[in-house]
C-alpha positions, 0 to 999 in steps of 0.5 A, spaced: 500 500 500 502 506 497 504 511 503 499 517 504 507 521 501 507 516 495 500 519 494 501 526 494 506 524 489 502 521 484 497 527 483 502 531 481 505 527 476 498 527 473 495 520 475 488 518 478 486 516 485 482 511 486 476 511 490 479 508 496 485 512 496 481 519 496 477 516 502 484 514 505 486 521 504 480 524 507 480 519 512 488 521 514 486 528 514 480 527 519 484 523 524 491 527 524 495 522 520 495 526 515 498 534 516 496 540 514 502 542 509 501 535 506 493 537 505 496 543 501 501 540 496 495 535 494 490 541 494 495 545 489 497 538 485 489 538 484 489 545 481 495 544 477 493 536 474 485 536 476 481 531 477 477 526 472 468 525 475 470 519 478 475 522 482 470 528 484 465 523 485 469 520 490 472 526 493 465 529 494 462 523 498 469 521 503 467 529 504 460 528 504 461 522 510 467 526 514 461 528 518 453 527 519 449 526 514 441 528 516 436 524 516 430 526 513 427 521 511 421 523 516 419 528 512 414 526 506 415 528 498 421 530 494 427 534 498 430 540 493 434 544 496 437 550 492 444 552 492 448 559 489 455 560 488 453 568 491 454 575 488 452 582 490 443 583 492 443 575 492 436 575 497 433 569 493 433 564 498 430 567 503 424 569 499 425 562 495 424 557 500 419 559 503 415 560 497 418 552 494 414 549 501 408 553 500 407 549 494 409 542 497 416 540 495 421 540 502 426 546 502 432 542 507 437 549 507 444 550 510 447 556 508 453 561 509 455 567 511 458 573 507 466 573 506 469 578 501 464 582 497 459 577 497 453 577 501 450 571 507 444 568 508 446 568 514 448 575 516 441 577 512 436 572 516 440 575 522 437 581 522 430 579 523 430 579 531 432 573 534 433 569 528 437 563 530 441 558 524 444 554 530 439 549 530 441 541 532 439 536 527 434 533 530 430 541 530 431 542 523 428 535 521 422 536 525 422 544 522 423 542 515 417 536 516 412 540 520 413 547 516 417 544 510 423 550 510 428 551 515 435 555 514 441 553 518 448 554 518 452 549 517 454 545 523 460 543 525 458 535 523 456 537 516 462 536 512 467 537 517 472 536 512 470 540 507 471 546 513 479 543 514 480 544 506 477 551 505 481 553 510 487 551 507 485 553 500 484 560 501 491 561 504 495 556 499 491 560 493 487 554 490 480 557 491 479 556 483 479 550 483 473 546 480 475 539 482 475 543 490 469 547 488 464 541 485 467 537 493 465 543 497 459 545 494 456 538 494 459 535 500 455 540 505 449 539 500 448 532 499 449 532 508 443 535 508 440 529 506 436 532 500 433 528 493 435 534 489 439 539 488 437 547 484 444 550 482 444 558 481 451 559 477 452 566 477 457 569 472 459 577 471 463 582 475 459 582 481 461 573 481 467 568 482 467 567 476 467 573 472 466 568 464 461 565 462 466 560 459 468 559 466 462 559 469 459 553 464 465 549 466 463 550 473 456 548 472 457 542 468 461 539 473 456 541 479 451 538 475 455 531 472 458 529 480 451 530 482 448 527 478 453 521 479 452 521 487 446 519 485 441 526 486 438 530 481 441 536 479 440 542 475 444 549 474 442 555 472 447 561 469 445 567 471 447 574 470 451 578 476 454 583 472 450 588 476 447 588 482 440 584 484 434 587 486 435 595 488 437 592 495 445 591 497 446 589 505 443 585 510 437 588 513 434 591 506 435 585 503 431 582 508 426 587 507 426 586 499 426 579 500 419 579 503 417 584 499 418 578 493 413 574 498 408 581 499 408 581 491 412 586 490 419 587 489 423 588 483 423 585 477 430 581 477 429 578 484 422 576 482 425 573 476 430 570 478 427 567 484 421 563 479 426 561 474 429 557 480 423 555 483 420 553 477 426 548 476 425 545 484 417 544 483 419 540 477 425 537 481 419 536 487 414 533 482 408 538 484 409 541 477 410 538 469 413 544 467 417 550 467 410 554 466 405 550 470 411 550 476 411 558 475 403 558 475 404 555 482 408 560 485 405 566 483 399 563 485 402 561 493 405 570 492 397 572 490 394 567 496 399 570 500 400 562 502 408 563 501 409 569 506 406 565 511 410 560 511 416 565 512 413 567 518 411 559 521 420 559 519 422 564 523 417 563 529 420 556 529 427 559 529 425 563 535 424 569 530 419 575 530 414 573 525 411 580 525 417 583 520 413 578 515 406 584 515 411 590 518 417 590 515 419 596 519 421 592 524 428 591 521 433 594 523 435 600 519 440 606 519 438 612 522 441 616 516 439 616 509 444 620 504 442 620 496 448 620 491 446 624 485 447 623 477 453 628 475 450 628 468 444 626 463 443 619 460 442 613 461 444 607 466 448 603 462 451 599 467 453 598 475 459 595 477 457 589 482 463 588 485 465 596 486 457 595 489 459 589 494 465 592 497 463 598 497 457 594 502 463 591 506 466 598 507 460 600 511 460 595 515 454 590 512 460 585 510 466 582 513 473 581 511 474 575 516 470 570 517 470 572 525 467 579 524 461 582 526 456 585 521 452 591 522 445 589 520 442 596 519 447 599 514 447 597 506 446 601 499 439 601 495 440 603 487 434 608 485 436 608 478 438 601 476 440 599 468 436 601 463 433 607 466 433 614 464 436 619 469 438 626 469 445 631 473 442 631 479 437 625 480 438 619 485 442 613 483 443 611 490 441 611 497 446 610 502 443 607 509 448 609 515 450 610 521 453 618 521 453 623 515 459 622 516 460 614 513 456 617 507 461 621 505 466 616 505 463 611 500 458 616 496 464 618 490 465 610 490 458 608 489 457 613 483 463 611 480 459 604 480 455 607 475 455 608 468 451 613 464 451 613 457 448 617 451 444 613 449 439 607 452 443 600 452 439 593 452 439 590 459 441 583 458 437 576 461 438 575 467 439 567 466 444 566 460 442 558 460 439 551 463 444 546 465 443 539 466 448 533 467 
């Protein structure tokens, strides 16, 4: 039997690892045997040679059972989950699920928080009062069975290994690995003892990956391994060269999210979470189609069944419910400063990536996963892409503490924005449909 040296040694010269050696591997990392400096030069050797589907199948599931995998099977019908690979304004979870139970298909959801200039779940559900995403297993099973949703963040037993390795890569430079990617995403996700799986891919400025090409690469081994782990998935690509919606920040993006639910909300955000949900409805089979799953859903927005739904979750996760009829009671900055045009024409574009670090400048990210964020401080596009404006009209609305800390963003936020002469098309917000 190879030495776990000898092992190491094979990827880099290009080789492929068996089954049995890849759960060796994960195995020896969990138990010690195997040091972090030795885990590094396997991840770079990974970067560098990649890993075939087989190999990514095997390393997703000696991942996937590093930890626990929770049992569901209590809860009746076909358990679809949705995973987005994150961006700038990306609210749709919180609005998603919701709405998905409330037309019967169980949304079992682990979510995580923001680092760098993309937005968390988490830290967004966390601005509604009391809110709680640490929750023991056997309550998000009972959760999820009794009102078909619940929202948690990843446990210290889910994929433990994956939490060993992402550490270690984003030191040693290895994050854009696809093989490593495919394994982080699907391991946590296929612990959550799903059925299905609804992947939104997002490609643009504001994303991880800034090209379609690379996006699609992506995608299409997302979809592939999950398909071989023997789930079903689907992945959507879809745009983040701009922000989604108008809200950037934790507690506004909350709001908008309900907002969805109230049958409100802007068009990309609703949009953006049928197009998904529409996909999980048909994954769930309550649906035979796209078309006959979006009915459904604007039916459960119409008759207000998802927006109870969210109010029976946040109950359940010792929130308060009442944010769902009177979002008012979200936090909210003290102070609203507007950042004006400085000249006529149209809004041609918004840099997402200029948006969200600018967001996490003002305190609604972090920079380091033990930084605190400040829920009630964000950033609202008045003029998004395509619309008409003219010097000395909004573009944006800056949601802060002090004038102040307004002054210190407000040239950088407009400078996020692209005016031009003339009107310029909006591109579609999802670019393709992916399937293994």
């Amino acid at each position: 039997m190879e030495t776990l040296v000898e092992l190491i040694a094979k990827k880099r010269d290009g080789g492929r690892l068996t089954d049995e050696q890849i759960e060796r591997i994960i195995r020896a990392l969990g138990a010690g045997e195997l040091a972090d400096y030795q885990m590094s030069a396997l991840l770079m050797a990974v970067f560098f040679r990649g890993m075939d589907d087989a190999e990514m199948v095997a390393l997703t599931r000696a991942m996937l059972h590093s930890g626990d995998v929770l049992d569901l099977s209590s809860v009746p019908g076909v358990k679809v989950d949705k995973h987005s690979t994150g961006g700038v304004g990306d609210k749709v979870s919180i609005c998603l699920a919701p709405l998905v139970a409330a037309c019967g298909v169980p949304v079992p959801m682990v979510s995580g928080r923001g680092l760098g200039h993309s937005g968390g779940t988490l830290d967004k559900l966390e601005a509604i009062p009391g809110f709680r995403v640490n929750i023991e297993t056997d309550a998000f099973a009972r959760i999820v069975r009794e009102v078909g949703t619940c929202m948690i963040g990843q446990t210290a037993r889910i994929a433990p290994a994956d939490k060993r390795i992402y550490a270690l890569r984003d030191v040693t430079a290895t994050v854009e690995s696809i093989p490593l990617i495919v394994a982080s995403i699907l391991s946590k996700k296929l612990a959550e003892g799903i059925d299905g799986l609804v992947l939104d891919v997002k490609v643009g400025r504001g994303a991880f990956m800034k090209t379609e090409e690379d996006a699609r690469k992506l995608a299409t081994a997302l979809a592939r391994v999950g398909t071989l782990s023997g789930k079903q998935v689907v992945a959507l690509l879809t745009d983040m060269s701009a922000p989604l919606g108008r809200a950037v920040g934790n507690a506004i993006e909350t709001r908008e999210a309900i907002d969805v639910l109230r049958g409100e909300g802007p068009d990309d955000t609703i949009a953006c979470t049928l197009a998904l949900g529409a996909e999980m409805l048909v994954l769930g089979k309550v649906a035979q189609s796209a078309e006959e799953a979006e009915k459904k859903l604007r039916d459960a927005i119409a008759s207000g069944a998802g927006a109870r739904v969210f109010e029976r979750m946040i109950e359940a996760q010792g929130g308060d419910p009442a944010v769902v009829e009177d979002p008012s009671r979200l936090p909210r900055a003290p102070e609203a400063v507007l950042v004006y045009a400085e000249t006529d024409g149209f809004v041609a574009d918004i840099d997402a990536l200029e948006i969200g670090l600018t967001a996490v400048a003002m305190g609604a990210g972090r920079t380091r996963a033990d930084q605190a964020v400040d829920h009630a401080v964000g950033i609202e596009i008045v003029a998004p892409r395509g619309a008409g404006v003219r010097r000395g009209e909004p573009l944006a609305r800056l949601h802060v503490r002090r004038q102040a800390d307004a002054a210190a963003v407000a040239e950088r936020v407009a400078s996020a924005f692209r005016i031009s002469s003339d009107p310029r098309a909006v591109p579609p917000l999802v670019i393709d449909r992916i399937v293994a």
